[in-house]
NUNU-431809 format. One record per residue: x, y, z of N, C-alpha, C in turn; residue number from 1. Coordinates in Angstrom, 1 decimal. Example, Ala and Ser with C-alpha at 12.3 -4.5 7.8 and 13.67 -1.06 7.14 Angstrom:
2
<rec n_X="13.2" n_Y="-5.7" n_Z="7.8" ca_X="12.3" ca_Y="-4.5" ca_Z="7.8" c_X="13.2" c_Y="-3.3" c_Z="7.8" seq="1"/>
<rec n_X="12.8" n_Y="-2.2" n_Z="7.1" ca_X="13.7" ca_Y="-1.1" ca_Z="7.1" c_X="12.9" c_Y="0.0" c_Z="7.9" seq="2"/>
This chain:
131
<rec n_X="-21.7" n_Y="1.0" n_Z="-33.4" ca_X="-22.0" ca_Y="0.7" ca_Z="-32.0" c_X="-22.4" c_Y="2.1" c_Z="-31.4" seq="1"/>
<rec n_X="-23.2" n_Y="2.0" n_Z="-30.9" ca_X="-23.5" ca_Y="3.8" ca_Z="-29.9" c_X="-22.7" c_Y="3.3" c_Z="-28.7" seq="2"/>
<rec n_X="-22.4" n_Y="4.7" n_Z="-28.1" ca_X="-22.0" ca_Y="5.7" ca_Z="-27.4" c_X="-22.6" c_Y="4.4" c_Z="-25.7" seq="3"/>
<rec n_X="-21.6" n_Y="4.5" n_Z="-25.1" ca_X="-22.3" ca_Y="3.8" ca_Z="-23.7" c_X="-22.9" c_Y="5.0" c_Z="-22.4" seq="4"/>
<rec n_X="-23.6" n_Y="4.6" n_Z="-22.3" ca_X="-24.4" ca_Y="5.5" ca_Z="-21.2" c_X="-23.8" c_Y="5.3" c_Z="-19.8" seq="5"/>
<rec n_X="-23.0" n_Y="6.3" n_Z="-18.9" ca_X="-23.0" ca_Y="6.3" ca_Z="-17.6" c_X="-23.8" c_Y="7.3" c_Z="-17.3" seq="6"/>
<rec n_X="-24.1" n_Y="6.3" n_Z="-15.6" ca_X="-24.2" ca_Y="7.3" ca_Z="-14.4" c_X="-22.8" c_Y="7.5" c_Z="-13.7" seq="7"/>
<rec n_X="-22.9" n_Y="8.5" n_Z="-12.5" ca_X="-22.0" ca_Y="7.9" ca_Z="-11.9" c_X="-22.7" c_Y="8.5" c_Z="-10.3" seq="8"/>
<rec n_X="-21.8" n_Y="7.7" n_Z="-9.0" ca_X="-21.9" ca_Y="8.4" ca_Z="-8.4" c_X="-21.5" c_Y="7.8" c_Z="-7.1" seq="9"/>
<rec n_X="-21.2" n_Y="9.2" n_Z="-6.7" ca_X="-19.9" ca_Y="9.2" ca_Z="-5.5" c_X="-20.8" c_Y="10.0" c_Z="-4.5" seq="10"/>
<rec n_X="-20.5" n_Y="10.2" n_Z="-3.5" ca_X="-20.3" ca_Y="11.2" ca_Z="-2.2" c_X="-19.7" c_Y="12.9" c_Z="-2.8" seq="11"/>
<rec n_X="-18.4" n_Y="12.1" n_Z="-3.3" ca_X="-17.0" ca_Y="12.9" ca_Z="-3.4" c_X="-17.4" c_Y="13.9" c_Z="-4.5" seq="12"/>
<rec n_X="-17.9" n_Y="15.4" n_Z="-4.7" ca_X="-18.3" ca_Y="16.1" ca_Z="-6.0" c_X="-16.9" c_Y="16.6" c_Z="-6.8" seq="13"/>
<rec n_X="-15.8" n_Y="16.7" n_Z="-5.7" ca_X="-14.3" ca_Y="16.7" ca_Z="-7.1" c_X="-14.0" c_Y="15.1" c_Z="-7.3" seq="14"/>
<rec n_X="-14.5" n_Y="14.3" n_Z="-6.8" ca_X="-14.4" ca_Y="13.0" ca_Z="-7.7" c_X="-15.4" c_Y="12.8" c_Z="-8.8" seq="15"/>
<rec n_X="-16.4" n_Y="13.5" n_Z="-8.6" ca_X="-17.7" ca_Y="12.9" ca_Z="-9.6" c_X="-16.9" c_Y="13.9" c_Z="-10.8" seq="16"/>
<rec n_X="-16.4" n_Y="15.3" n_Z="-10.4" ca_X="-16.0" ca_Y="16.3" ca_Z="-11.7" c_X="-14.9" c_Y="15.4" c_Z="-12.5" seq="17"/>
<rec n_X="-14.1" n_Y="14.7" n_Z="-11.5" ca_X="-12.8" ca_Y="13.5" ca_Z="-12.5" c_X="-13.1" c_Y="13.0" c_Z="-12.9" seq="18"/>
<rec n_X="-14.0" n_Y="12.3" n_Z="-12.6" ca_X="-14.8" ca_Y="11.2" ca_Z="-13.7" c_X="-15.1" c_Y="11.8" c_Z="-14.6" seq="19"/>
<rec n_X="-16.2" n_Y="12.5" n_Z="-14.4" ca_X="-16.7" ca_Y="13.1" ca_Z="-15.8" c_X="-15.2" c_Y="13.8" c_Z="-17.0" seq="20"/>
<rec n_X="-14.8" n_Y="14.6" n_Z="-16.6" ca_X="-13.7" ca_Y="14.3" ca_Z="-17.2" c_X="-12.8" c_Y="13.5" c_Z="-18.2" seq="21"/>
<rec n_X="-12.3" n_Y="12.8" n_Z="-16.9" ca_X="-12.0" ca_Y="11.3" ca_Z="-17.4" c_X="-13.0" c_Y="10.6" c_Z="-18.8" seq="22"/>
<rec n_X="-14.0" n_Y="10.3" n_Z="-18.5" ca_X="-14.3" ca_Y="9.5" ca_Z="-19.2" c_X="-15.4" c_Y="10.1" c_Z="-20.3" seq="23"/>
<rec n_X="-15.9" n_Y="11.6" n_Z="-19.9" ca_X="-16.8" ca_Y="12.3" ca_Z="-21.7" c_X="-16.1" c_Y="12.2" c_Z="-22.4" seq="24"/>
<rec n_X="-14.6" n_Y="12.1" n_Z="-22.8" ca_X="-14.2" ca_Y="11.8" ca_Z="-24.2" c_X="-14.8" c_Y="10.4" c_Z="-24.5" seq="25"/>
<rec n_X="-15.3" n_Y="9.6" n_Z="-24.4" ca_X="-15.0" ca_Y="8.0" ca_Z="-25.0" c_X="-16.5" c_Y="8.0" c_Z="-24.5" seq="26"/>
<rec n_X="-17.4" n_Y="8.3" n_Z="-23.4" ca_X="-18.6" ca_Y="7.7" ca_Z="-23.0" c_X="-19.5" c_Y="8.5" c_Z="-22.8" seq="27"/>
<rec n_X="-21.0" n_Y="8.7" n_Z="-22.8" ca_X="-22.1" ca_Y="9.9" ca_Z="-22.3" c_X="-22.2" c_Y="9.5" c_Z="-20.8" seq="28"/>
<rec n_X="-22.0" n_Y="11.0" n_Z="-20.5" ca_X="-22.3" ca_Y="10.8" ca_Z="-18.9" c_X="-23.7" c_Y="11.3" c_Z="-18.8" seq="29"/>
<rec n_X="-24.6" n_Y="10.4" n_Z="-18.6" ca_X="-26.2" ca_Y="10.8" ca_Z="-18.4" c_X="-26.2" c_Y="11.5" c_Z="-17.1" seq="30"/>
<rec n_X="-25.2" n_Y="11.2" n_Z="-16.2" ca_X="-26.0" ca_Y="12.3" ca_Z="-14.2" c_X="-24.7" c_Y="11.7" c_Z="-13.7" seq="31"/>
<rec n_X="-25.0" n_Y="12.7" n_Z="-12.9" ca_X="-24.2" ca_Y="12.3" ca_Z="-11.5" c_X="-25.4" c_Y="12.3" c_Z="-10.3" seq="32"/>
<rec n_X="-25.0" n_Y="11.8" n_Z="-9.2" ca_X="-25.9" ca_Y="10.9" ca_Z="-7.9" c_X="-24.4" c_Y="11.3" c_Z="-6.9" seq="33"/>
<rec n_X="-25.3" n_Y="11.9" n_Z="-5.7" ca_X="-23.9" ca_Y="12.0" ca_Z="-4.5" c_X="-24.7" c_Y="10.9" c_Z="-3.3" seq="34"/>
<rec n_X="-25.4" n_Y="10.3" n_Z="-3.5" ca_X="-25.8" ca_Y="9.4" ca_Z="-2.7" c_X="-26.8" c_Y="8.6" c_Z="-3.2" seq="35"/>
<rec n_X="-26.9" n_Y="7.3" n_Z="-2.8" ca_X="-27.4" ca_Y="6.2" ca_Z="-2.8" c_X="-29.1" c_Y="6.3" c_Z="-3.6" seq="36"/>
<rec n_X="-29.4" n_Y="7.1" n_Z="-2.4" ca_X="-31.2" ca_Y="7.2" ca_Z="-2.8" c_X="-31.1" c_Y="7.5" c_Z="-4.4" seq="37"/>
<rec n_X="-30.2" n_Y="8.8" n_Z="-4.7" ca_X="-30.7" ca_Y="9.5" ca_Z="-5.8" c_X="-29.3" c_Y="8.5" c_Z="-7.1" seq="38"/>
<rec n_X="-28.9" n_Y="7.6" n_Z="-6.5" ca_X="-28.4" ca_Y="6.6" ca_Z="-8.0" c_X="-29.5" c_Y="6.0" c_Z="-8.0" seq="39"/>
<rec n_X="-30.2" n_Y="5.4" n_Z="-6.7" ca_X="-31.4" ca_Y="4.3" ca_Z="-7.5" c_X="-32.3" c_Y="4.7" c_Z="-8.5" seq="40"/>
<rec n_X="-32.6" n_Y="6.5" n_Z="-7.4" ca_X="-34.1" ca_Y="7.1" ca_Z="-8.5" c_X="-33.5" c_Y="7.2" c_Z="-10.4" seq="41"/>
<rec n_X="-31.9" n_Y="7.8" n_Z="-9.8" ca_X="-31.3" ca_Y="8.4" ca_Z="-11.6" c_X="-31.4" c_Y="6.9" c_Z="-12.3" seq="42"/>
<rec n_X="-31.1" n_Y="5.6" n_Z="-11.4" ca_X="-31.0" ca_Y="4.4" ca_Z="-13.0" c_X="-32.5" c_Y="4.2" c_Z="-13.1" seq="43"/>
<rec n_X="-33.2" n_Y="4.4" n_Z="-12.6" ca_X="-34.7" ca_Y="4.1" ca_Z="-12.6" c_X="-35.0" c_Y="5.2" c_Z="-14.1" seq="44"/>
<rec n_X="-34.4" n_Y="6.2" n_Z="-13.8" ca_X="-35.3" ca_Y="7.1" ca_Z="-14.6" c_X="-34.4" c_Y="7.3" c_Z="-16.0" seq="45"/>
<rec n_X="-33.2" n_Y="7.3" n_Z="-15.5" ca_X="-32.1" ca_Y="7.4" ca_Z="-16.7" c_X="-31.8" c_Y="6.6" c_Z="-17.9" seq="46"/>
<rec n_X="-32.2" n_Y="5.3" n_Z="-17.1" ca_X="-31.5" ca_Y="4.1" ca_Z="-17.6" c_X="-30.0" c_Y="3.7" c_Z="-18.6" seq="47"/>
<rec n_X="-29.7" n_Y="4.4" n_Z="-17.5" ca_X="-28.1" ca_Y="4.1" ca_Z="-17.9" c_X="-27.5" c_Y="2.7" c_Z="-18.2" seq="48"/>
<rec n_X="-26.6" n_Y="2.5" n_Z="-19.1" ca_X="-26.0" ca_Y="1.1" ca_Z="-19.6" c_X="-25.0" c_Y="0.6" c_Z="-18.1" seq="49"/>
<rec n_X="-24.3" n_Y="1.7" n_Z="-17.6" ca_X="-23.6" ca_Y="1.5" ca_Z="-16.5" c_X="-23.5" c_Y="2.6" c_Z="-15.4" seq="50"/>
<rec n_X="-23.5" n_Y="2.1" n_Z="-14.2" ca_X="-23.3" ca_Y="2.6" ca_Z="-12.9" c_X="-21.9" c_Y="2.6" c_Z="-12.5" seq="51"/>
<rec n_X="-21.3" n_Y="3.2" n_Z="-12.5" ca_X="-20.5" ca_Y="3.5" ca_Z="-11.9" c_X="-20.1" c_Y="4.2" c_Z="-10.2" seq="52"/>
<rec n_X="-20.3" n_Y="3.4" n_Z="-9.4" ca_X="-20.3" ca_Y="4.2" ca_Z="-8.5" c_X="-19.6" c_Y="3.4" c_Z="-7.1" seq="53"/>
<rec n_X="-19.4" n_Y="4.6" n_Z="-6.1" ca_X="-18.6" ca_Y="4.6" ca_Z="-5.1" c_X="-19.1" c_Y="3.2" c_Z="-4.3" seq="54"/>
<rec n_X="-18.4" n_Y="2.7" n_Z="-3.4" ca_X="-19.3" ca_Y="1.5" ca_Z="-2.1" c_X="-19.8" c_Y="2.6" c_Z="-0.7" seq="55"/>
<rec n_X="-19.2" n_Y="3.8" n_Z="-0.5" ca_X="-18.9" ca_Y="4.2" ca_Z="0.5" c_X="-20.0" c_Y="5.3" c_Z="0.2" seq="56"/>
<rec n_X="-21.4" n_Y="5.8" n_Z="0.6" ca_X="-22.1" ca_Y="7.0" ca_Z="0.0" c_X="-23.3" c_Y="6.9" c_Z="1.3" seq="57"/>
<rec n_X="-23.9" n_Y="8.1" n_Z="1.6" ca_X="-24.6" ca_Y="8.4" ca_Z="2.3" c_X="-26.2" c_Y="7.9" c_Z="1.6" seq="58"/>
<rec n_X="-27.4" n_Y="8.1" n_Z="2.3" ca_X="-28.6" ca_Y="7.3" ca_Z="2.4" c_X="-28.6" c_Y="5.4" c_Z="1.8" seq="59"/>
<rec n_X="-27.6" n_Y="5.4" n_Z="1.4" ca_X="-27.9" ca_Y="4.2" ca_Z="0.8" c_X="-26.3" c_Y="3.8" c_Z="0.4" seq="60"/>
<rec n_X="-25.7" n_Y="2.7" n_Z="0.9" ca_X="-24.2" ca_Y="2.5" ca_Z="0.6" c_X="-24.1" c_Y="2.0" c_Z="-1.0" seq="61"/>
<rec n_X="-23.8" n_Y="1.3" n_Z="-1.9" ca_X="-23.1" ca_Y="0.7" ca_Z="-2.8" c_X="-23.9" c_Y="-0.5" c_Z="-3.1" seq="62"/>
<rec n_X="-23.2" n_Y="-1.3" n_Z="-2.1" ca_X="-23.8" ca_Y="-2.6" ca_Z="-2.1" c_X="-25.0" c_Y="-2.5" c_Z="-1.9" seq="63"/>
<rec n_X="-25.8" n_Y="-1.6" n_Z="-1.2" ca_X="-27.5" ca_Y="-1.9" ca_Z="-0.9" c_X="-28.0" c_Y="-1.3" c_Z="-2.5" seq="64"/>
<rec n_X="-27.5" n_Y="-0.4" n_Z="-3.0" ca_X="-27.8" ca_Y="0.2" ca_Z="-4.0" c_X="-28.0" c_Y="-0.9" c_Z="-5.2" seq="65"/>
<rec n_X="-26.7" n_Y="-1.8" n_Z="-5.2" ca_X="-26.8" ca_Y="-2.6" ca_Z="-6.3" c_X="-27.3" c_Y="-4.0" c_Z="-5.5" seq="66"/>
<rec n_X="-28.3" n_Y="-4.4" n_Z="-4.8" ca_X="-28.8" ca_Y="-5.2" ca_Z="-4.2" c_X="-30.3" c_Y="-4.7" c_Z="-4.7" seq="67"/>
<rec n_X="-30.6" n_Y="-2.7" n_Z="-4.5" ca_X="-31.9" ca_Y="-2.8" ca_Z="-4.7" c_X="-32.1" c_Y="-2.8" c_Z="-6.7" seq="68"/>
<rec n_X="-31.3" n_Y="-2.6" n_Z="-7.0" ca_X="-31.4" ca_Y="-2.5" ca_Z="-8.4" c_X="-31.7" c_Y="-4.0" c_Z="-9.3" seq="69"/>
<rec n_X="-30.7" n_Y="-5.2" n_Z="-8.5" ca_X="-31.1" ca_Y="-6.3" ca_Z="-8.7" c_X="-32.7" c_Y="-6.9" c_Z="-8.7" seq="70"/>
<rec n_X="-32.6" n_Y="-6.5" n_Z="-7.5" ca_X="-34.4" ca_Y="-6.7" ca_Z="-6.6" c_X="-35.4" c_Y="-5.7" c_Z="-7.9" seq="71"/>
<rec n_X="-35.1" n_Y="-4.8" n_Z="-8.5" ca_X="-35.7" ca_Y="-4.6" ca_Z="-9.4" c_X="-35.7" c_Y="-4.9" c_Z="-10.9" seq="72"/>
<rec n_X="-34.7" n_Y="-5.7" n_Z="-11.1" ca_X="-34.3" ca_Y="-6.4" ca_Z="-12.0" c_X="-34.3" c_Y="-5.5" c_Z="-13.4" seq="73"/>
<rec n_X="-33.0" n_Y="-4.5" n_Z="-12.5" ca_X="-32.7" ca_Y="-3.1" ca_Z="-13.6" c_X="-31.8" c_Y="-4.0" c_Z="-14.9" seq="74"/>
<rec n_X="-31.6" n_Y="-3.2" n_Z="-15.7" ca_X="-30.9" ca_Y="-3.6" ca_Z="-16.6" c_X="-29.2" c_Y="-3.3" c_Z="-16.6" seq="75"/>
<rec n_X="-29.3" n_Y="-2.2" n_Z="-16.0" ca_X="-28.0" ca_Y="-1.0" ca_Z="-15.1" c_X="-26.8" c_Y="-2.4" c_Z="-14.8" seq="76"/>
<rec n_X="-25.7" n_Y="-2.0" n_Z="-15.7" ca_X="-24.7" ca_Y="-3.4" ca_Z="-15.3" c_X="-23.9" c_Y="-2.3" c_Z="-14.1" seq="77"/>
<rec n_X="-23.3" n_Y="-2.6" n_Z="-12.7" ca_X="-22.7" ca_Y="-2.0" ca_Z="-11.8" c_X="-21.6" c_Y="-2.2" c_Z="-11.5" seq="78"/>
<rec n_X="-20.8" n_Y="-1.2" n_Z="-12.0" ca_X="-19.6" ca_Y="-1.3" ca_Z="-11.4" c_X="-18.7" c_Y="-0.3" c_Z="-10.3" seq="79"/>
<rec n_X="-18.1" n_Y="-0.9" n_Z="-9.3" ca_X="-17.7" ca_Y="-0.2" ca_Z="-8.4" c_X="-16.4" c_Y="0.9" c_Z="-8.4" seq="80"/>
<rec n_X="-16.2" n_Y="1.7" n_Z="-8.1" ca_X="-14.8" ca_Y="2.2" ca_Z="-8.4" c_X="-14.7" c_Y="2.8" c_Z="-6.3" seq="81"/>
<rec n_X="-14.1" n_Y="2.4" n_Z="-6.1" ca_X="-13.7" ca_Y="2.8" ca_Z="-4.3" c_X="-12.0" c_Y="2.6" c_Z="-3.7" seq="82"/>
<rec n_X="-12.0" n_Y="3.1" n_Z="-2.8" ca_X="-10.9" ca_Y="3.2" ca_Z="-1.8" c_X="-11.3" c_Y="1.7" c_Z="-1.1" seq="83"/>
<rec n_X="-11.6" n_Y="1.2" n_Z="-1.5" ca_X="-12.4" ca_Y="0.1" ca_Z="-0.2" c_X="-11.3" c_Y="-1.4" c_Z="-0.8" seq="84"/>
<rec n_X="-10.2" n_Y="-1.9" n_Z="-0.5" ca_X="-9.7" ca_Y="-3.2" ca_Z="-0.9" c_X="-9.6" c_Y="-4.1" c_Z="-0.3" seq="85"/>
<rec n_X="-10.5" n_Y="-4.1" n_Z="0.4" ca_X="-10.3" ca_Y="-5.7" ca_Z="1.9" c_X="-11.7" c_Y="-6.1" c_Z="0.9" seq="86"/>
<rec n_X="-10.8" n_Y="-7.7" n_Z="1.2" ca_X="-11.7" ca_Y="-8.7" ca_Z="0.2" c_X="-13.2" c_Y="-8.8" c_Z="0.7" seq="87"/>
<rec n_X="-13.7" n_Y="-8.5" n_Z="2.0" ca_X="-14.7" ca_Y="-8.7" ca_Z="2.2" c_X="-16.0" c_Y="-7.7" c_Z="1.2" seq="88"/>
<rec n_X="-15.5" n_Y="-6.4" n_Z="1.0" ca_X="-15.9" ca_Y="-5.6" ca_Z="0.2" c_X="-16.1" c_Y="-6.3" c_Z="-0.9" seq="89"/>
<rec n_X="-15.1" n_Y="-6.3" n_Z="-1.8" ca_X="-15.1" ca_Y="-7.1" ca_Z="-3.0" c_X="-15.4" c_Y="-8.2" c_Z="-3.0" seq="90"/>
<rec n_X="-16.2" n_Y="-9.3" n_Z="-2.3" ca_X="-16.8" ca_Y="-10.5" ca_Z="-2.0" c_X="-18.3" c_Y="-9.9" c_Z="-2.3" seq="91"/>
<rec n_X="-18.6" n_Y="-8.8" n_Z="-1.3" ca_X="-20.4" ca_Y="-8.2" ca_Z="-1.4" c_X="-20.8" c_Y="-7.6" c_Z="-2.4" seq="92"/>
<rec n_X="-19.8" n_Y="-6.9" n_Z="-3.1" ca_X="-19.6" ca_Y="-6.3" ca_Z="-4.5" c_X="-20.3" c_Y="-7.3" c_Z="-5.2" seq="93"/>
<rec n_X="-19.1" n_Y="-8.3" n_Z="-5.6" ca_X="-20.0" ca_Y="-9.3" ca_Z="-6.7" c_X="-21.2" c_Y="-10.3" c_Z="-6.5" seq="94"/>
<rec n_X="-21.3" n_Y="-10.7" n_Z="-5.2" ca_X="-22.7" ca_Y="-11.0" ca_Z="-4.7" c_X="-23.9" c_Y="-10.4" c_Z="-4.7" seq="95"/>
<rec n_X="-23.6" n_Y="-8.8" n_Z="-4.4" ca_X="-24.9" ca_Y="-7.9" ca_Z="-5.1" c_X="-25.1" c_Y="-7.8" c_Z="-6.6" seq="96"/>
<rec n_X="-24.2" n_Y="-7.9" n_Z="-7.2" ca_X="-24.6" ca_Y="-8.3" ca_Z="-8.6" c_X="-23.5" c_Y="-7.1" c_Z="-9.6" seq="97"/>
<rec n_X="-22.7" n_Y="-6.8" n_Z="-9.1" ca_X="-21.7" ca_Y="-5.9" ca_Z="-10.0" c_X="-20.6" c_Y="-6.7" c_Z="-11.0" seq="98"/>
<rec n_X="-20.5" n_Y="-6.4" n_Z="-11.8" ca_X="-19.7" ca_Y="-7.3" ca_Z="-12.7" c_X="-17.8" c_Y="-6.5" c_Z="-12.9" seq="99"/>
<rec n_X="-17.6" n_Y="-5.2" n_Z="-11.8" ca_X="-16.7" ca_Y="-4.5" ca_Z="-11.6" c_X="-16.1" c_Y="-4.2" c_Z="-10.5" seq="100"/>
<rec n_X="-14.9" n_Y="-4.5" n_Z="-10.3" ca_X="-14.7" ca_Y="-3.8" ca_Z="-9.0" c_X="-13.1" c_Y="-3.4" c_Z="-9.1" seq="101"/>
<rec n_X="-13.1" n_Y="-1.9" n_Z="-8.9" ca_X="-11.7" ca_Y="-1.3" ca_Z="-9.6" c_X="-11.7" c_Y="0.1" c_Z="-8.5" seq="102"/>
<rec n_X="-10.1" n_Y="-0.1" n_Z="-7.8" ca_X="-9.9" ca_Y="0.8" ca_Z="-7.0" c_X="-9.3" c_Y="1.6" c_Z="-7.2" seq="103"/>
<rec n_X="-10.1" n_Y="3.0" n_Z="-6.3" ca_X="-9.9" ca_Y="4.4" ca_Z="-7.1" c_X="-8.1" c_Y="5.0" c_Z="-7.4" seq="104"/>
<rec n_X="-7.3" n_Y="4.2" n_Z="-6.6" ca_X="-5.6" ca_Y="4.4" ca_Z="-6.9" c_X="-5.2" c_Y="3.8" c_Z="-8.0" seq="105"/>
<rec n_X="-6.4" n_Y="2.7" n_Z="-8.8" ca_X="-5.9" ca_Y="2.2" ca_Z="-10.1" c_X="-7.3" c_Y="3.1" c_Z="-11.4" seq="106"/>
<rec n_X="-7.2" n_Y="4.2" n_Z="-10.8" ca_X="-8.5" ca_Y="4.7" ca_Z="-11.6" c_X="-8.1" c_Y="4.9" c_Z="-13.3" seq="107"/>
<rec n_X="-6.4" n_Y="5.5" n_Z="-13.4" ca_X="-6.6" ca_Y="5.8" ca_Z="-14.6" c_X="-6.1" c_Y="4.7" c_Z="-15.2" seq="108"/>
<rec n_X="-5.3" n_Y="3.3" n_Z="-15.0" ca_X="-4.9" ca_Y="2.6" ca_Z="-15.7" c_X="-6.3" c_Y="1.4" c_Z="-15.9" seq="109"/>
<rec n_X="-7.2" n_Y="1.3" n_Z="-14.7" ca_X="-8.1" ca_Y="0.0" ca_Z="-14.9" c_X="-9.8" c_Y="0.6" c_Z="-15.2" seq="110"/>
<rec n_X="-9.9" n_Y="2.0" n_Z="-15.5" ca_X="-11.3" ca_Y="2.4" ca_Z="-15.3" c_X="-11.9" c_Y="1.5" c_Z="-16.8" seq="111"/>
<rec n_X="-11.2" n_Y="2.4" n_Z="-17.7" ca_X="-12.0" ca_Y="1.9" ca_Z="-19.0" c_X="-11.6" c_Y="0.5" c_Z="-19.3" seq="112"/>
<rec n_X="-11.0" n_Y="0.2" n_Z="-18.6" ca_X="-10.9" ca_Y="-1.3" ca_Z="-19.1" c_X="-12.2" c_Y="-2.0" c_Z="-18.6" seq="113"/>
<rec n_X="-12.5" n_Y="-1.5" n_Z="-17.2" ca_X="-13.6" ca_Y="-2.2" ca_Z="-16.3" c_X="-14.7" c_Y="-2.1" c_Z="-17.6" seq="114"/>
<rec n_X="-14.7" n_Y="-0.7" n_Z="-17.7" ca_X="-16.1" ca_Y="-0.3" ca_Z="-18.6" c_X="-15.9" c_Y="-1.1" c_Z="-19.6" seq="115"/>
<rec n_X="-14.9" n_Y="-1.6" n_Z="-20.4" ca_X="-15.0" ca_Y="-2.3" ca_Z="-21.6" c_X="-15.7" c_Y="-3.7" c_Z="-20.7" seq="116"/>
<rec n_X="-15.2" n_Y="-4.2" n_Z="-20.2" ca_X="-15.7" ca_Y="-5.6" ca_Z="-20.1" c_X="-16.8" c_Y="-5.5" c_Z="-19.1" seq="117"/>
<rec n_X="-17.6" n_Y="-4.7" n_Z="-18.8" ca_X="-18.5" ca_Y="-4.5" ca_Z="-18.3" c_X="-19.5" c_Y="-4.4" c_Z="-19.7" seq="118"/>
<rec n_X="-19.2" n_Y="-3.7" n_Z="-20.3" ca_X="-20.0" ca_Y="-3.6" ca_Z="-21.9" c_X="-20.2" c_Y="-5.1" c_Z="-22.4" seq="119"/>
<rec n_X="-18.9" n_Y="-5.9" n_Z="-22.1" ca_X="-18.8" ca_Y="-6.7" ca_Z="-23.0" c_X="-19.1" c_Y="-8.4" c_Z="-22.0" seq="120"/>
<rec n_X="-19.9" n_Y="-7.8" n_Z="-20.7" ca_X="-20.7" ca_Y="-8.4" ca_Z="-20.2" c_X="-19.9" c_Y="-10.0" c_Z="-19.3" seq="121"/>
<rec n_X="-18.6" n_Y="-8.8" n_Z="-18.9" ca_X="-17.6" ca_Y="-9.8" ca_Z="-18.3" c_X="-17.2" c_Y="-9.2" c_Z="-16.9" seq="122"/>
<rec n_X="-16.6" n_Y="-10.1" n_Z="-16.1" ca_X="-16.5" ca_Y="-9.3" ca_Z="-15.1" c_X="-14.6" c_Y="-8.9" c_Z="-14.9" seq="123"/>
<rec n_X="-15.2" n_Y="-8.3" n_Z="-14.1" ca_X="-13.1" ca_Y="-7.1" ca_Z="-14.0" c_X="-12.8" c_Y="-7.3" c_Z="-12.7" seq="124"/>
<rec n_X="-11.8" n_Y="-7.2" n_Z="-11.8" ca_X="-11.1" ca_Y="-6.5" ca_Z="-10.9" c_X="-9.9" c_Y="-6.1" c_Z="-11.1" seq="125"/>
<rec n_X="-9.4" n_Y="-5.4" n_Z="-10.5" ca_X="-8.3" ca_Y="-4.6" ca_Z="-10.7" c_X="-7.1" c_Y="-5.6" c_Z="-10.5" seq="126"/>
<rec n_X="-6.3" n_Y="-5.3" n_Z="-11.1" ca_X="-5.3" ca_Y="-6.4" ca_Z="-11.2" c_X="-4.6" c_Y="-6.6" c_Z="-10.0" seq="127"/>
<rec n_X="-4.7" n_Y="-5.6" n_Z="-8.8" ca_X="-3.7" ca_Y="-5.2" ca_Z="-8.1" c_X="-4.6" c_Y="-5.7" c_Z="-6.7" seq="128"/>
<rec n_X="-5.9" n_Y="-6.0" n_Z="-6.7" ca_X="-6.6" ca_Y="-6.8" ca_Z="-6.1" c_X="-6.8" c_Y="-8.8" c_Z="-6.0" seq="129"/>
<rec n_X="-5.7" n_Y="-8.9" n_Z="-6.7" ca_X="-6.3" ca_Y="-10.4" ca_Z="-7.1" c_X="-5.3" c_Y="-11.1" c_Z="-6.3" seq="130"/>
<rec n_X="-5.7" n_Y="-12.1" n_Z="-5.4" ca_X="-4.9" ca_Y="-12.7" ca_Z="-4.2" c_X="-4.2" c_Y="-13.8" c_Z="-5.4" seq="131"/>
C-alpha cells in the first residue's frame, strides 16, 4: 500500500507545525495552506489523497473550500479537524462533501482514526460529538 498523501491546513502555524508532527511518522505531508484560497490552489496542484483542514480560516472558510473542491470534482477526500462542535457546523461539513469531522480537543485520540476511514472511504465523527 503507499504512503497517504496530506495537505493540511489551518490559520493556526503552531497548529499546522503539530500536525505535521503528529502525523509524518505514519503519513506524507505534501504542504501546509494557512488559508482557504491557498488549500484550493495546493489540492489543485498537489493532489493530495486528504485534506485535512480547519472550518474556521481566512479568504475562504472550510466549508466553502470543500464546496469549491466538490464543484470541481477534486478527488481530495476532506476532512475537518476544528474547535467548532455545534451540530450546525457538523451538518455543513458533511453536506459540503467531507467524509470527517474530528474536534481539535479529540486530536490525539480520533485524528488517525478519521484518516483511516477516510482512506477507507467511510465517514468519522468524533465519538464525543454524536448526539
Amino acid at each position: 500500500m503507499s504512503t497517504i498523501r496530506i495537505l493540511l491546513a489551518d490559520d493556526n502555524v503552531e497548529m499546522l507545525a503539530n500536525l505535521r508532527e503528529e502525523l509524518a511518522t505514519q503519513f506524507e505531508i505534501v504542504g501546509t495552506a494557512q488559508n482557504g484560497l491557498d488549500a484550493v490552489n495546493f489540492v489543485c496542484l498537489l493532489e493530495p489523497d486528504i485534506l485535512v483542514m480547519d472550518v474556521t480560516m481566512p479568504e475562504q472558510n472550510g466549508i466553502e473550500v470543500a464546496l469549491h473542491l466538490r464543484a470541481i470534482r477534486s478527488r481530495t477526500k476532506i476532512l475537518f479537524l476544528t474547535i467548532h462542535e455545534e451540530p450546525e457546523y457538523i451538518s455543513a461539513a458533511f453536506q459540503a462533501g467531507a467524509l470527517a469531522y474530528v474536534t481539535k480537543r479529540r486530536l490525539a485520540s480520533d485524528l488517525v482514526a478519521a484518516i483511516d476511514a477516510v482512506v477507507a472511504g467511510q465517514q468519522f465523527l468524533s465519538p464525543s460529538l454524536r448526539s
